[in-house]
NUGUVEX-674569 format. One record per residue (C-alpha): x, y, z; residue number from 1. Coordinates in nm, 4 decimals, always signed. Example, Ala and Ser with C-alpha at 12.3 -4.5 7.8 and 13.67 -1.06 7.14 Angstrom:
+----------+----------+----------+-----+
!        X !        Y !        Z !  nr !
+----------+----------+----------+-----+
!  +1.2300 !  -0.4500 !  +0.7800 !   1 !
!  +1.3670 !  -0.1060 !  +0.7140 !   2 !
+----------+----------+----------+-----+
***
This chain:
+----------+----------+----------+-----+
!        X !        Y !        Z !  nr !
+----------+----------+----------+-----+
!  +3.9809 !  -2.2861 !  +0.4416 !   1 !
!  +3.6719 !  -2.0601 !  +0.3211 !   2 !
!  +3.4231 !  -1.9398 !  +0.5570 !   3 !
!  +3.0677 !  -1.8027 !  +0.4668 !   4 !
!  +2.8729 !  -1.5703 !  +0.6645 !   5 !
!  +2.5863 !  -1.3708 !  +0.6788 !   6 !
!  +2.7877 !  -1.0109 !  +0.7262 !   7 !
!  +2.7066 !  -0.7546 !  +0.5009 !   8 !
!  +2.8969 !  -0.6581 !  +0.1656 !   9 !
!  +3.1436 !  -0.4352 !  +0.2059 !  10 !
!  +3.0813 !  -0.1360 !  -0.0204 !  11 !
!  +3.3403 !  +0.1054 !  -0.1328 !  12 !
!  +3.3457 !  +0.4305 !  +0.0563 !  13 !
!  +3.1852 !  +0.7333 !  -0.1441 !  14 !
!  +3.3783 !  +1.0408 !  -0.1706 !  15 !
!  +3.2108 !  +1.3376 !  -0.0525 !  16 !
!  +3.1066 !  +1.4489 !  -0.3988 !  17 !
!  +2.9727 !  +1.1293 !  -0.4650 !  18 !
!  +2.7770 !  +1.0808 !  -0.1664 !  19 !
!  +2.6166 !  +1.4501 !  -0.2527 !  20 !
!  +2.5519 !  +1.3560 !  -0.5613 !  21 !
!  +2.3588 !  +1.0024 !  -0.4516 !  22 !
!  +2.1560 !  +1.2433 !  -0.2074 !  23 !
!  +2.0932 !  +1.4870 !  -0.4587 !  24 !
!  +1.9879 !  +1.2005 !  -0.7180 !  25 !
!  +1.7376 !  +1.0017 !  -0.4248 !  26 !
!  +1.6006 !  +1.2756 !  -0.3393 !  27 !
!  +1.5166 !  +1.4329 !  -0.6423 !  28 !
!  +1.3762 !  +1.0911 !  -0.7720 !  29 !
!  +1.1647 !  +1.0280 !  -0.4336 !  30 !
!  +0.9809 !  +1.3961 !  -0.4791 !  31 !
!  +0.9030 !  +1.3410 !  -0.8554 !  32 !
!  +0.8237 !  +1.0274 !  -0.8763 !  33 !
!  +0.5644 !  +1.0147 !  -0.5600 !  34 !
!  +0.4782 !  +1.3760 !  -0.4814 !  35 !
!  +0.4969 !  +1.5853 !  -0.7815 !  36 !
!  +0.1784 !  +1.6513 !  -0.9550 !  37 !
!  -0.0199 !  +1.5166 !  -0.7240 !  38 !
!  -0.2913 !  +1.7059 !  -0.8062 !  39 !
!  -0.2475 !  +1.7372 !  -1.2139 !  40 !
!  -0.5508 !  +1.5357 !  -1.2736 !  41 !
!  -0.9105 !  +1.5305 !  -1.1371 !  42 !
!  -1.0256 !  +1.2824 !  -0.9150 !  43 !
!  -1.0512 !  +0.9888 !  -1.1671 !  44 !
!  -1.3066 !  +0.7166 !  -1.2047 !  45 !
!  -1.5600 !  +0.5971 !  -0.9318 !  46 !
!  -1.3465 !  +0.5032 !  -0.6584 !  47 !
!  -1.1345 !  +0.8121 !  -0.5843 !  48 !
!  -1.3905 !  +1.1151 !  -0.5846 !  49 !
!  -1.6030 !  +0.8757 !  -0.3562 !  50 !
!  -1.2961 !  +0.7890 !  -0.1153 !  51 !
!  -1.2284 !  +1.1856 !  -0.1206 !  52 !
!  -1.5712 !  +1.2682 !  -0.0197 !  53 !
!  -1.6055 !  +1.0337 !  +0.2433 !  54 !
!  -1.2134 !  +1.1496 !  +0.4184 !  55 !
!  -1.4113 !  +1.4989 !  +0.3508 !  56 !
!  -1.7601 !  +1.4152 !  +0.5397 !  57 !
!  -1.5056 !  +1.2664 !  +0.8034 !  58 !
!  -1.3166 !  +1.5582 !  +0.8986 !  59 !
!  -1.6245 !  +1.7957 !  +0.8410 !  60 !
!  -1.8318 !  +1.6122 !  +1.0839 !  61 !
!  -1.5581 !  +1.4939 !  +1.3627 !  62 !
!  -1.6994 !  +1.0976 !  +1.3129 !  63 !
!  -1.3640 !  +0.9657 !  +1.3337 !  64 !
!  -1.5224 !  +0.6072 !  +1.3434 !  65 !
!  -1.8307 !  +0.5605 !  +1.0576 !  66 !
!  -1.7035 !  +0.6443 !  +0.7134 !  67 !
!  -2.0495 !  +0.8598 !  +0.5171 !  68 !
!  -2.1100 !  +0.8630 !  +0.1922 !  69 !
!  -2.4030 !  +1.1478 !  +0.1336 !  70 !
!  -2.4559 !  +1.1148 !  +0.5070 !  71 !
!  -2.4954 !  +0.7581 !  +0.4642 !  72 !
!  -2.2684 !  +0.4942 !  +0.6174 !  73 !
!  -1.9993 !  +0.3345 !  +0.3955 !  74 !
!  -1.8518 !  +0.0288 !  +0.4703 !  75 !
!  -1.7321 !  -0.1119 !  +0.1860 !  76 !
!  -1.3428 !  -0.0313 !  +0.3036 !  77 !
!  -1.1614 !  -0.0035 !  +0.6481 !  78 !
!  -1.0929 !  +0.3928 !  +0.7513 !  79 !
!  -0.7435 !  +0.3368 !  +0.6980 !  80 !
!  -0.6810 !  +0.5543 !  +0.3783 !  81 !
!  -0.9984 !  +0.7776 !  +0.5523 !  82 !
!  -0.7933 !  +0.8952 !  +0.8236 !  83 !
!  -0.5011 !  +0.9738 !  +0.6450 !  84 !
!  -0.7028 !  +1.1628 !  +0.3575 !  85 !
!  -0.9259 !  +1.3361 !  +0.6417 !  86 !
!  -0.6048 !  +1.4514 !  +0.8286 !  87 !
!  -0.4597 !  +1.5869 !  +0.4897 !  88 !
!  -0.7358 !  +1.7719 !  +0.4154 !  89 !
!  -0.7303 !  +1.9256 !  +0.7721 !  90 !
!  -0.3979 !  +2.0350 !  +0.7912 !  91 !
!  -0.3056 !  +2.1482 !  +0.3773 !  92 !
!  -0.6641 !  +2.1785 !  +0.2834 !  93 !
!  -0.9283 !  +2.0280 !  +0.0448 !  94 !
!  -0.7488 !  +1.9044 !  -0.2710 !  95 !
!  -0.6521 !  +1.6485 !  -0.5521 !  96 !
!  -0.2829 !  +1.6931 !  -0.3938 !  97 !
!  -0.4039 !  +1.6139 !  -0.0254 !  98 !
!  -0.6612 !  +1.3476 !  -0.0844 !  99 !
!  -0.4077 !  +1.1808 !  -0.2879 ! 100 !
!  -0.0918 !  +1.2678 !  -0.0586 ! 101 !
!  -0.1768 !  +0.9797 !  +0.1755 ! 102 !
!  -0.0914 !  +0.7056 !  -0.0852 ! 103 !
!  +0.2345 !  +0.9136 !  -0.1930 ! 104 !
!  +0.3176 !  +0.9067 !  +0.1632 ! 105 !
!  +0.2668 !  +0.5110 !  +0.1795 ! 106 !
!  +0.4706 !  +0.4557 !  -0.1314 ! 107 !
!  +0.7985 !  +0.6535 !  +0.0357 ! 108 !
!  +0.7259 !  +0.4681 !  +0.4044 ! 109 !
!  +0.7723 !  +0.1154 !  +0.1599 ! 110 !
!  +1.0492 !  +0.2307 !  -0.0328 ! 111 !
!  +1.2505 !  +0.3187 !  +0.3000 ! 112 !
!  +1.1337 !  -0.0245 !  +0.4128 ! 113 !
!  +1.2793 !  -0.1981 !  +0.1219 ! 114 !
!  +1.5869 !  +0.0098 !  +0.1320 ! 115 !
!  +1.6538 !  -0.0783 !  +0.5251 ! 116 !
!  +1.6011 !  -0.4448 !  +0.3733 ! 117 !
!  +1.8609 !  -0.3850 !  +0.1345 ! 118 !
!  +2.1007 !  -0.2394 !  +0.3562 ! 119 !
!  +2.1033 !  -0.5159 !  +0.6190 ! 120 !
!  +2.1221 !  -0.7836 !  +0.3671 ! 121 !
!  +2.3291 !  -0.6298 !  +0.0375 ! 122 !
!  +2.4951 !  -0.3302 !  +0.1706 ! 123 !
!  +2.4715 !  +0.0326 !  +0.1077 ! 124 !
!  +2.5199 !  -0.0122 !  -0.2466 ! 125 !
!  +2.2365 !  -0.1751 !  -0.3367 ! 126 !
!  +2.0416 !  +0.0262 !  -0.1102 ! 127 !
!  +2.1143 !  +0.3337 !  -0.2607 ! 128 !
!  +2.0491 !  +0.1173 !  -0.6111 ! 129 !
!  +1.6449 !  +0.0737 !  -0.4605 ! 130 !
!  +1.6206 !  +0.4074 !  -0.3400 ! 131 !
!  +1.7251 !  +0.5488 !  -0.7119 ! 132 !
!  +1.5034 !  +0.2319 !  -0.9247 ! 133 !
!  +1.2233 !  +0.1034 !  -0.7339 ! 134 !
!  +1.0501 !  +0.4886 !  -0.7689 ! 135 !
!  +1.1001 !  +0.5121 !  -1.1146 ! 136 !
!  +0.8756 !  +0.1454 !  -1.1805 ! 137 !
!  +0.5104 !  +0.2462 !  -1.3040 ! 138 !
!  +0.3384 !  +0.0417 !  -1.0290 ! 139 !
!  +0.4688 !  +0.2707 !  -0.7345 ! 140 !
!  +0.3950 !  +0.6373 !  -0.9183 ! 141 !
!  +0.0355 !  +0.5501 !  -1.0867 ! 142 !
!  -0.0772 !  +0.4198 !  -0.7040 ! 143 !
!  +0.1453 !  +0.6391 !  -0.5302 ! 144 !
!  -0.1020 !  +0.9219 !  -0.7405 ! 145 !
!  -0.4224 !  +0.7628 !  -0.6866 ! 146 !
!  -0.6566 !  +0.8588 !  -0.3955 ! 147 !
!  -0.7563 !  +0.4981 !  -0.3050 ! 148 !
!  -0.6848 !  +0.2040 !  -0.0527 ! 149 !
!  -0.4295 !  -0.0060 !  -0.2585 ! 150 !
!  -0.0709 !  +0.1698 !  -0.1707 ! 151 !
!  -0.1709 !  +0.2220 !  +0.1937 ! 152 !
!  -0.2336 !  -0.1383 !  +0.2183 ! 153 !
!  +0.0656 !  -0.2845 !  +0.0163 ! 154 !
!  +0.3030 !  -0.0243 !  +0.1726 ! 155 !
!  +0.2133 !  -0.1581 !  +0.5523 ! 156 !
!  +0.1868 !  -0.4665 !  +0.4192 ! 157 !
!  +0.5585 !  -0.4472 !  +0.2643 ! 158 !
!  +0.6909 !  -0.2883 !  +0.6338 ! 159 !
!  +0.4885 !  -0.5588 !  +0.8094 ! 160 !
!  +0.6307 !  -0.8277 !  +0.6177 ! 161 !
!  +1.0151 !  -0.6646 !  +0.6893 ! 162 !
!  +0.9997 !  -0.6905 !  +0.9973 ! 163 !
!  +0.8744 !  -1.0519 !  +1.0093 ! 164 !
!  +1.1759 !  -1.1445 !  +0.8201 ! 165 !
!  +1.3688 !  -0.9875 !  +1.0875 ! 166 !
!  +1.1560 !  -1.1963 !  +1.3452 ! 167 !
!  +1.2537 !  -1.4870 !  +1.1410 ! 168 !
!  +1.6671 !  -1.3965 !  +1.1705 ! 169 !
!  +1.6653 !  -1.3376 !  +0.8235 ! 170 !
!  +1.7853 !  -1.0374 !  +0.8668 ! 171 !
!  +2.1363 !  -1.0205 !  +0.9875 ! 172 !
!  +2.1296 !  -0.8854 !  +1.3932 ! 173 !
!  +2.3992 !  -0.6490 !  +1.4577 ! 174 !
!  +2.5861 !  -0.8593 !  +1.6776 ! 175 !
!  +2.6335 !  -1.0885 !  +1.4296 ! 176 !
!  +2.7650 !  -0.8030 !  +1.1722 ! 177 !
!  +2.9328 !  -0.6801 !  +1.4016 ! 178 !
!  +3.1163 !  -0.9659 !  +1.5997 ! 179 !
!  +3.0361 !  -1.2161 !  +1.3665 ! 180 !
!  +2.9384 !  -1.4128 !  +1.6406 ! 181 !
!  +2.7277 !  -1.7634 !  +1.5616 ! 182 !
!  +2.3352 !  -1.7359 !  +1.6487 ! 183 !
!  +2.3179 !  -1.9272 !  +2.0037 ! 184 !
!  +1.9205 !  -2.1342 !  +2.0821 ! 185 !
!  +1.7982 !  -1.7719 !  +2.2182 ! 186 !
!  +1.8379 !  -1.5746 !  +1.9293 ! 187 !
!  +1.4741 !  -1.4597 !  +1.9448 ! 188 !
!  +1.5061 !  -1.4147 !  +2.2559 ! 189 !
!  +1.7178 !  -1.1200 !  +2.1203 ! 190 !
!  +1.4733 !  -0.9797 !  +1.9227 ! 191 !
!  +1.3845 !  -0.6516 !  +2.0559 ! 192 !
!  +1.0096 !  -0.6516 !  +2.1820 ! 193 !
!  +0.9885 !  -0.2911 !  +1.9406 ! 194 !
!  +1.0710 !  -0.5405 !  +1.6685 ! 195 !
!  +0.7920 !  -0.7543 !  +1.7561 ! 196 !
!  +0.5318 !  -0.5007 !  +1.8126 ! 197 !
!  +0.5804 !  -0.3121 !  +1.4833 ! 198 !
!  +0.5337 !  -0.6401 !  +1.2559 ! 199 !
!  +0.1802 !  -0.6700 !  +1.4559 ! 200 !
!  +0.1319 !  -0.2724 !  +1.4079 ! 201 !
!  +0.1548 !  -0.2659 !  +1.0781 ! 202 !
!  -0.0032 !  -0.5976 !  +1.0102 ! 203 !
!  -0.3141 !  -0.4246 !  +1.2041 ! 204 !
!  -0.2559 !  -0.0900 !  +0.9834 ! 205 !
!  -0.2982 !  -0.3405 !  +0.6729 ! 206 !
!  -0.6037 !  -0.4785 !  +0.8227 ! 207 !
!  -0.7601 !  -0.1922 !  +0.8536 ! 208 !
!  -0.6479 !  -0.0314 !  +0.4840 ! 209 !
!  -0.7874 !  -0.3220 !  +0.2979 ! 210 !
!  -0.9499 !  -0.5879 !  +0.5543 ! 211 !
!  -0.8429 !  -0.9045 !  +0.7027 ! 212 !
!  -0.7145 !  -0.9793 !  +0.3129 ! 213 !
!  -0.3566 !  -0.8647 !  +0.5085 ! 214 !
!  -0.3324 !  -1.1303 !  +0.7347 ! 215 !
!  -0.4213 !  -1.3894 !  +0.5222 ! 216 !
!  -0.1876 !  -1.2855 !  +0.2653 ! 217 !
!  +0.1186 !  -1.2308 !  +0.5020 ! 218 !
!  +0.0621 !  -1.5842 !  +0.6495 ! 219 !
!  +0.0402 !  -1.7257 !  +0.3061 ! 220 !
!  +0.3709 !  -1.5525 !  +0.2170 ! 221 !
!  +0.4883 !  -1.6926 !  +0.5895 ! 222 !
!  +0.3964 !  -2.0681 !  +0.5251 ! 223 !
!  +0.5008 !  -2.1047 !  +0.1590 ! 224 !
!  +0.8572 !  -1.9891 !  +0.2820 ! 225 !
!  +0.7840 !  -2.2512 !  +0.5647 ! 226 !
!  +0.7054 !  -2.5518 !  +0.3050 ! 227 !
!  +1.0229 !  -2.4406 !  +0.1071 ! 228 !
!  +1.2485 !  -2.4193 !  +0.4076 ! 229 !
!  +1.0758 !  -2.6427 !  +0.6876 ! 230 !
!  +1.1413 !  -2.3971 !  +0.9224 ! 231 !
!  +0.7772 !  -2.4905 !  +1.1100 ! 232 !
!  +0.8647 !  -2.3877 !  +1.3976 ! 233 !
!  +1.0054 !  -2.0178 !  +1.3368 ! 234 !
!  +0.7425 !  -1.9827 !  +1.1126 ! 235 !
!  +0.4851 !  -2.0441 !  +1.3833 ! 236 !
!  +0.6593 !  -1.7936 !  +1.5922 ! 237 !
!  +0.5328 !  -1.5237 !  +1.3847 ! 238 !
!  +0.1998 !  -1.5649 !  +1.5725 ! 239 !
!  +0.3704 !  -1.5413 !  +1.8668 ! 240 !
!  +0.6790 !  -1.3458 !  +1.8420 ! 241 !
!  +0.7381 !  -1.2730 !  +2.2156 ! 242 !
!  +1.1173 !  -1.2278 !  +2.3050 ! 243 !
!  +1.0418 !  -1.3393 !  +2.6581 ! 244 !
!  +1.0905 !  -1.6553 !  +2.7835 ! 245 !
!  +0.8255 !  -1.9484 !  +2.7365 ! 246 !
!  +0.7245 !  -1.9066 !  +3.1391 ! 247 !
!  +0.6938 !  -1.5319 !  +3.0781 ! 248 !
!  +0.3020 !  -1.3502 !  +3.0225 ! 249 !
!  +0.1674 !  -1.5229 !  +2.7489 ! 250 !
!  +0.0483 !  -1.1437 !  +2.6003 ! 251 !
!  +0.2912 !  -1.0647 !  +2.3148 ! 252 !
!  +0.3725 !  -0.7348 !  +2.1573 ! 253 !
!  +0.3505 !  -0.9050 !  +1.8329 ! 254 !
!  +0.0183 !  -1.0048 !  +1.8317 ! 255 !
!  -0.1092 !  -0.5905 !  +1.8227 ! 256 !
!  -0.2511 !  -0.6397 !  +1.4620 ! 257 !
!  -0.5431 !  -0.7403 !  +1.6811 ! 258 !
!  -0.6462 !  -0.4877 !  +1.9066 ! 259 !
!  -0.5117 !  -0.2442 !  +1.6080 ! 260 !
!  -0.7720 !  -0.3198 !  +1.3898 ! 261 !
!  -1.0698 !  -0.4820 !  +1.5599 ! 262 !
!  -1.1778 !  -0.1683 !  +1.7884 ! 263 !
!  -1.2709 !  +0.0020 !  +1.4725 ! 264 !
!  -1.5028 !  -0.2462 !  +1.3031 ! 265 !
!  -1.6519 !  -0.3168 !  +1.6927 ! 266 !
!  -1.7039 !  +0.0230 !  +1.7330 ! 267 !
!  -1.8226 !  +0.1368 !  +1.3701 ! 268 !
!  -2.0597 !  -0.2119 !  +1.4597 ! 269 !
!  -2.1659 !  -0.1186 !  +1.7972 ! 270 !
!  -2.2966 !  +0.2253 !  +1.6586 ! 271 !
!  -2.4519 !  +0.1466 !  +1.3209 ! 272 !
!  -2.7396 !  -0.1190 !  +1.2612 ! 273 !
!  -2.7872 !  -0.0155 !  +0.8725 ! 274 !
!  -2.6291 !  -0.2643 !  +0.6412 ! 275 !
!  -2.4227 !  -0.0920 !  +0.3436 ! 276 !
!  -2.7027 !  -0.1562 !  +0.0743 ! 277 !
!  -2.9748 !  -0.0174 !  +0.2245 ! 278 !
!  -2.7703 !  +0.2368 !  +0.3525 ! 279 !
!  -2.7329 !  +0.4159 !  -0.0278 ! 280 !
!  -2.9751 !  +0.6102 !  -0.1868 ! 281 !
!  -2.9303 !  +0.3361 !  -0.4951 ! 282 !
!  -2.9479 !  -0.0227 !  -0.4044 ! 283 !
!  -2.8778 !  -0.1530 !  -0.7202 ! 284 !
!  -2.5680 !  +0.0783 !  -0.7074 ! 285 !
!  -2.4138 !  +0.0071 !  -0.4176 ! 286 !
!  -2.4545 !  -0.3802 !  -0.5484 ! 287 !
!  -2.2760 !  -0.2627 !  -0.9026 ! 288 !
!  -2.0263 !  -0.1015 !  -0.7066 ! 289 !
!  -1.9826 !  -0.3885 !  -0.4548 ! 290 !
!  -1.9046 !  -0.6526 !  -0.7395 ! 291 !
!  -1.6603 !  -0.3779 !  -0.8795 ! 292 !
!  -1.4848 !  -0.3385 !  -0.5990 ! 293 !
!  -1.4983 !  -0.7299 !  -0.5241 ! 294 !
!  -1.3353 !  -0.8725 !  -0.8590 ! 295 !
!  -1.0641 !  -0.5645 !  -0.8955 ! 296 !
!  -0.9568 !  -0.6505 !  -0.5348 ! 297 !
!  -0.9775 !  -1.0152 !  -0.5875 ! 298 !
!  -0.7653 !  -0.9761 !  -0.8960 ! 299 !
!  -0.4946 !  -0.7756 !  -0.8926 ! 300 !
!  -0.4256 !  -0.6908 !  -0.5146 ! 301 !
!  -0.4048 !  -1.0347 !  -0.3527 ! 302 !
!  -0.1626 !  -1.1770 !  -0.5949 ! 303 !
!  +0.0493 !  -0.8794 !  -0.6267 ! 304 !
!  +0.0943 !  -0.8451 !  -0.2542 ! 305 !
!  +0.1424 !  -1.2411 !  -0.1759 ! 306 !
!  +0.4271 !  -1.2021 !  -0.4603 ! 307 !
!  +0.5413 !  -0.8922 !  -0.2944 ! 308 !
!  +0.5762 !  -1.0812 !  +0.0578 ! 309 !
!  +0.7067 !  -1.3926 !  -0.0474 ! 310 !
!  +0.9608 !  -1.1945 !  -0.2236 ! 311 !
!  +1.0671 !  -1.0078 !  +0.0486 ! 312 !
!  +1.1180 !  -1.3201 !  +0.2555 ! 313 !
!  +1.3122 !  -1.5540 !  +0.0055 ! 314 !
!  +1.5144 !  -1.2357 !  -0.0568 ! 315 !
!  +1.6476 !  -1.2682 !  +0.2836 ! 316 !
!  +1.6268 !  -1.6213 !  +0.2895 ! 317 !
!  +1.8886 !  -1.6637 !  +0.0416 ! 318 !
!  +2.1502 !  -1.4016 !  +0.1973 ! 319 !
!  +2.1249 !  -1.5606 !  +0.5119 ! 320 !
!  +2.2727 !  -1.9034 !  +0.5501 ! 321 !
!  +2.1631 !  -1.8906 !  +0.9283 ! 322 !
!  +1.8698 !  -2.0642 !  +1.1452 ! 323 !
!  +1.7056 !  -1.9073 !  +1.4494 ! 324 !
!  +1.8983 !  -2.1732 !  +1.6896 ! 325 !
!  +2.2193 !  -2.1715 !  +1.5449 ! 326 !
!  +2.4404 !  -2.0179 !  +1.2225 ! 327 !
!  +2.5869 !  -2.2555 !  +0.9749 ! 328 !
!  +2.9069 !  -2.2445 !  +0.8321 ! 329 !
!  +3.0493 !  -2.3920 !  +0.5459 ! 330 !
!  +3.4058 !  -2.5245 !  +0.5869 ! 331 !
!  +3.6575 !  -2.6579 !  +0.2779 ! 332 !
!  +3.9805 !  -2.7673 !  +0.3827 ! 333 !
!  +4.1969 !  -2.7281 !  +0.0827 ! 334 !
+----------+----------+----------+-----+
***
């Protein structure tokens, strides 16, 4: 009689040495591949001297809320990558390292994403594996070392879309590792509402890197695993991924992406009545610039995060032979 499961790999224990050595290796690997050098070049191109002078004019001027270019307001991006550049240059100073340490900090946040992933589905082995690889791939250092929007959004993006495969028991639950216990019909009832509130968190923190582009990508990613698996109804869940009971509050943690990324726009709304061309001293630049920024994003970002999320989901779709309601097993008699 054969069984199958959904416990983790067993990985052969690492000798003290070894496990040094792995440390020694990640580490090393993590610092030069997303923090060293940050500042060896200029600011380069268009986008990141403007994105630095705006986080600059932001933590000059205490306007935490309207992003100013030349005293102007900016709106072509969310504040996201703002904040995070204005708070770098507040605490370590005005830089190339600190306006581009934000994005090297959003490329480690995904990799330890990916390698929780990793653990929970292929064991320690192959975590270590990502830890060691995925920072050496030229994608992750050239945008980990660029002062701009794109790895703050497809780093929250990539931790938003882990934990949704954990909302979707994709992820092995520790009960089930550790008892190897079958899933019973309130499995999500399980779920932790922490679990639930970070997918919305950083769903909202993607919003407000790159626009609502986040949501519509991570429910693309959500409903093409949903056509391949018809699993509707978990699927729909992920709107509402309360833990509670039906006849409990209908407010759910999960749903934070929206109050975590409208009160900006309301508020950055509410106090500016200048639209972002007449707002520059150009017009005819800021409509240059506009189609720029229109057809890069449309081109390249989009498709490489909706890859990126359906990835991480049919990753975890195929290690786990288990539905929400009720675990599977395959049984031979021989």
């Amino acid at each position: 009689m054969t069984q199958t499961s959904n416990e983790i790999p067993a990985s052969q224990p690492l000798s003290p040495a070894a496990r040094i050595l792995w440390i020694v290796l990640i580490l090393s690997t993590l610092y030069l591949c997303y923090f060293h050098n940050l500042g060896a070049l200029g600011l380069v191109g268009p986008d990141e001297p403007r994105y630095a002078w705006i986080a600059r004019d932001m933590q000059e001027t205490g306007d935490w809320i309207t992003p100013r270019l030349y005293g102007m307001p900016w709106f072509e991006k969310p504040p996201l990558y703002y904040w995070g550049a204005a708070l770098s240059f507040k605490f370590f100073g005005v830089s190339e390292t600190t306006a581009r340490l934000p994005s090297a900090i959003s490329a480690l946040l995904a990799t330890l994403a990916l390698a929780w992933l990793s653990l929970r589905l292929y064991g320690a082995e192959a975590a270590r594996w990502l830890l060691l690889l995925l920072p050496t791939t030229v994608g992750m250092i050239g945008f980990s070392h660029a002062a701009a929007t794109d790895m703050p959004f497809a780093a929250m993006l990539t931790i938003a879309m882990v934990f949704a495969a954990q909302l979707l028991s994709l992820v092995p639950s520790s009960a089930q590792q550790s008892e190897g216990a079958t899933a019973s019909k309130g499995s999500f009832r399980s779920l932790t509402s922490l679990t639930s509130f970070l997918f919305g968190f950083f769903l909202g923190l993607a919003t407000l890197a790159k626009g609502p582009a986040a949501i519509i990508l991570s429910g693309g990613a959500v409903l093409l695993w949903a056509v391949f698996t018809k699993r509707w109804r978990d699927a729909f869940r992920c709107l509402h991924p309360s833990p509670s009971p039906p006849s409990a509050s209908p407010h759910s943690p999960g749903t934070s992406s929206v109050p975590a990324a409208i009160p900006t726009s309301s508020a950055s709304s509410s106090s500016n009545t200048t639209s972002t061309a007449s707002s520059l001293p150009n017009s005819s630049t800021s409509s240059r610039f506009g189609i720029t920024f229109r057809f890069s994003y449309w081109r390249f970002s989009p498709g490489l995060s909706f890859f990126w999320s359906e990835s991480i989901l049919f990753a975890a779709s195929r290690c786990v032979n288990t539905s929400p309601v009720q675990a599977t097993y395959s049984v031979s008699v021989g």
